[in-house]
Each structure stands twice: as C-alpha cells, then as structure tokens.
N, C-alpha and C positions, 0 to 999 in steps of 0.2 A: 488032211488039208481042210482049212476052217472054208466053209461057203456061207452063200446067201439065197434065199426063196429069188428064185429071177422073177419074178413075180414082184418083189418089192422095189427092183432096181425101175430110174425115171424109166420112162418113152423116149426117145427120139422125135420131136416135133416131123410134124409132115408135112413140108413148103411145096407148094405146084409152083413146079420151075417154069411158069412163062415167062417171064425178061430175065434171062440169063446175059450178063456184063461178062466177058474173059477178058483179064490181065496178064502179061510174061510173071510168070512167077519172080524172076528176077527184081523185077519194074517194081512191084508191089511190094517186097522187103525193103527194097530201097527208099521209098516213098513211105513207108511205114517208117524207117530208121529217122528221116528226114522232119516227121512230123510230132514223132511219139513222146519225146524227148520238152516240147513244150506243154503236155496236158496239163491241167492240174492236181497233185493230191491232196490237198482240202476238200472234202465234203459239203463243205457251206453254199459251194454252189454246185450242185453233180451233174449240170451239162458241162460245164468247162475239166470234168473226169475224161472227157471221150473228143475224138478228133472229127469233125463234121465234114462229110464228103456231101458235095454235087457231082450229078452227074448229068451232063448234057451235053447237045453238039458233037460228041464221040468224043469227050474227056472227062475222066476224074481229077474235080478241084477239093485237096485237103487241106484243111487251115485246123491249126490247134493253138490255142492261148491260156494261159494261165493269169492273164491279165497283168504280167511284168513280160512275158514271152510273147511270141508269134512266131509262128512256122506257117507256109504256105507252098505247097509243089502242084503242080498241074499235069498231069501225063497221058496221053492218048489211049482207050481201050481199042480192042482189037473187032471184037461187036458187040452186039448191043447199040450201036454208035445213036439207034433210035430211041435209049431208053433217056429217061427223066426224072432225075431224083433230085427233091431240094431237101437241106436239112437235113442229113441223115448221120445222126449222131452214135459212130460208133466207137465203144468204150476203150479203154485201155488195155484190153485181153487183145487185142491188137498187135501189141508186144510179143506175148507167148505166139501168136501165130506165126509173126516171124522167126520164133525161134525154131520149131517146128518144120517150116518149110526148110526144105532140102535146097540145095545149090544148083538144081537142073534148072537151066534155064532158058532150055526150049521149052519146056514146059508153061500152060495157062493154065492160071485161077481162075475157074468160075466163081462168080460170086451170083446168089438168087438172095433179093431182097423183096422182106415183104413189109405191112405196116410197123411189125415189132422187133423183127431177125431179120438175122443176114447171115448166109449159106455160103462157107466156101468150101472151094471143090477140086479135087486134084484126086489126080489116077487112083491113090493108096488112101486119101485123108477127107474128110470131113467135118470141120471147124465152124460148129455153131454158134453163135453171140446172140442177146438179146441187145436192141438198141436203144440210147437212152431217151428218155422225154421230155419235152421241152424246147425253148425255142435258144438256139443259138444266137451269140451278138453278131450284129455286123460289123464284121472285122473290114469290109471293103474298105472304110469311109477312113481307116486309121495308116492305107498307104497312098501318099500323093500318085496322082496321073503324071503332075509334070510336077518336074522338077527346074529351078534356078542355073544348076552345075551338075554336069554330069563326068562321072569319072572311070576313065575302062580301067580295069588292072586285069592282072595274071591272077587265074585262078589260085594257079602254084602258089605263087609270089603270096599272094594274101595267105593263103592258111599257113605257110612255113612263116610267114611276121607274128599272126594270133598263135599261132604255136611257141613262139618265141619272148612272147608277151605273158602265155598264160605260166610259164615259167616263176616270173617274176611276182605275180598277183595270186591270194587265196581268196575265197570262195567269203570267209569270217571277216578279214579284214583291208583294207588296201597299203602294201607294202610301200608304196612308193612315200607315204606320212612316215613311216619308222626308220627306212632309209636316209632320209635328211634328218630325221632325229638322229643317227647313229653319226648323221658324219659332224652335226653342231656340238653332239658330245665329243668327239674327236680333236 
C-alpha cells in the first residue's frame, strides 16, 4: 500500500467554538436545496459564487443571485438565537454538504463561524469551508414590501402548472415561436 509522510498532510484549522448557531439537519439541506441552485458559476464576480447568510433575531436569512436569479428562505435556529452575523458569504461547497449530510433529522448542525470559516458539526462529520470576501449586493431593495394585487394559490396547484409548462419550453429556445411556425407551415 502506497502512503504519505502524515507530516505533509494539511492541519485542520482550530476555531474556538464561542457562538455556536444549531440548525435541524433536516432545515438546513432544505434551505441549502432551496438557495444553491441560484449562485453564480462565472468567476467575474466571485461573491455572487456563494449564498450570503444573516444571522439575527434567532433566524438565518439566505439569499443567493446570479444576477438573472434570486432565491431567498428564512428559517429559525434553534440557539444561538443571540448571535449576529451580517454578510457572511458562504461558497458553493454548500452543495457537497448537503450531499453529505444523512437524512436523520432529529438531528442539529452546529455551525461555528469565524471572520474567514465556518464549522459545521454533526455527531460523525465535520465540514470545513473558507468564506468568501467581499461585499454582497443588496438584494432587499429588488423585492417590493407592497404590492398592487395580491394573489393566493395552492402550493400543489402551482408547481404541478410549472411542471406542466416546463414540459413544453427548453432551457436554448422558446418553443412556443416554433409551435405557430409548425402550424402556419401546416
């Protein structure tokens, strides 16, 4: 068996867990799926690579944009409820984490953040991140307070219509121009 001098392998960073945040493991996959999805993969601007949490008042708020997207969820931690985080831009390895994380979901994430990482923490795992630099946009100012018309629908009801839609439309082009071409060739 081929090895390696342990000696060469990184360190492990050392975070002193004072403001430890716990999330339901569950909560925090969810909220990850919910946001991850809008980051950006251009490099041109590498804050908008990572999803920016706040944390105040006893809630984490994550907003992620790619500047054609926005994703935004808000969901209450369990303690920490005094800690205070603005800005805290964390990357796209976000993703893997959720992969990672198992389905038990009595279970809490700790997470310990410090000015550059963020720690998270479950019975078996330990999932390090560096976080990124820079200053995030304000995304607040791009969703109205109030609105004109307001409309309730059925959660169901809506995603089985966008389901039923995205049927018909790709990603390259919009079907519904070729469609009326097919039928004036007709």
């Amino acid at each position: 068996m081929n090895g390696l001098d342990p000696e060469e392998y990184p360190t492990l960073p050392v975070i002193s867990e004072e403001n430890v945040v716990n999330v339901k493991k569950d909560l925090l996959k969810h909220v990850i799926r919910q946001t991850i999805f809008a980051v950006s993969t251009s490099e041109t601007r590498p804050v908008l690579t990572g999803v920016r949490w706040n944390i105040q008042n006893g809630k984490l708020d994550c907003v992620a944009t790619d500047s054609h997207r926005l994703a935004q969820r808000t969901i209450p931690i369990e303690d920490g409820t005094g800690a205070d985080y603005h800005n805290i831009i964390v990357p796209k390895s976000l993703n893997e984490l959720s992969k990672i994380l198992d389905d038990n979901s009595d279970e809490t994430v700790s997470m310990v953040i410090t000015s550059n990482q963020i720690l998270f923490k479950t019975n078996n795992l330990q999932f390090f991140s560096r976080l990124l630099d820079g200053n995030y946009p304000a995304t607040e100012r791009l969703i109205p307070n109030e609105s004109k018309t307001d409309i309730t629908l059925s959660t169901k009801d809506l995603l089985h219509a966008i389901e039923r839609a995205s049927l018909l439309a790709k990603e390259e082009r919009n079907n519904v121009g070729e469609t009326q071409n097919r039928e004036r060739a007709d």
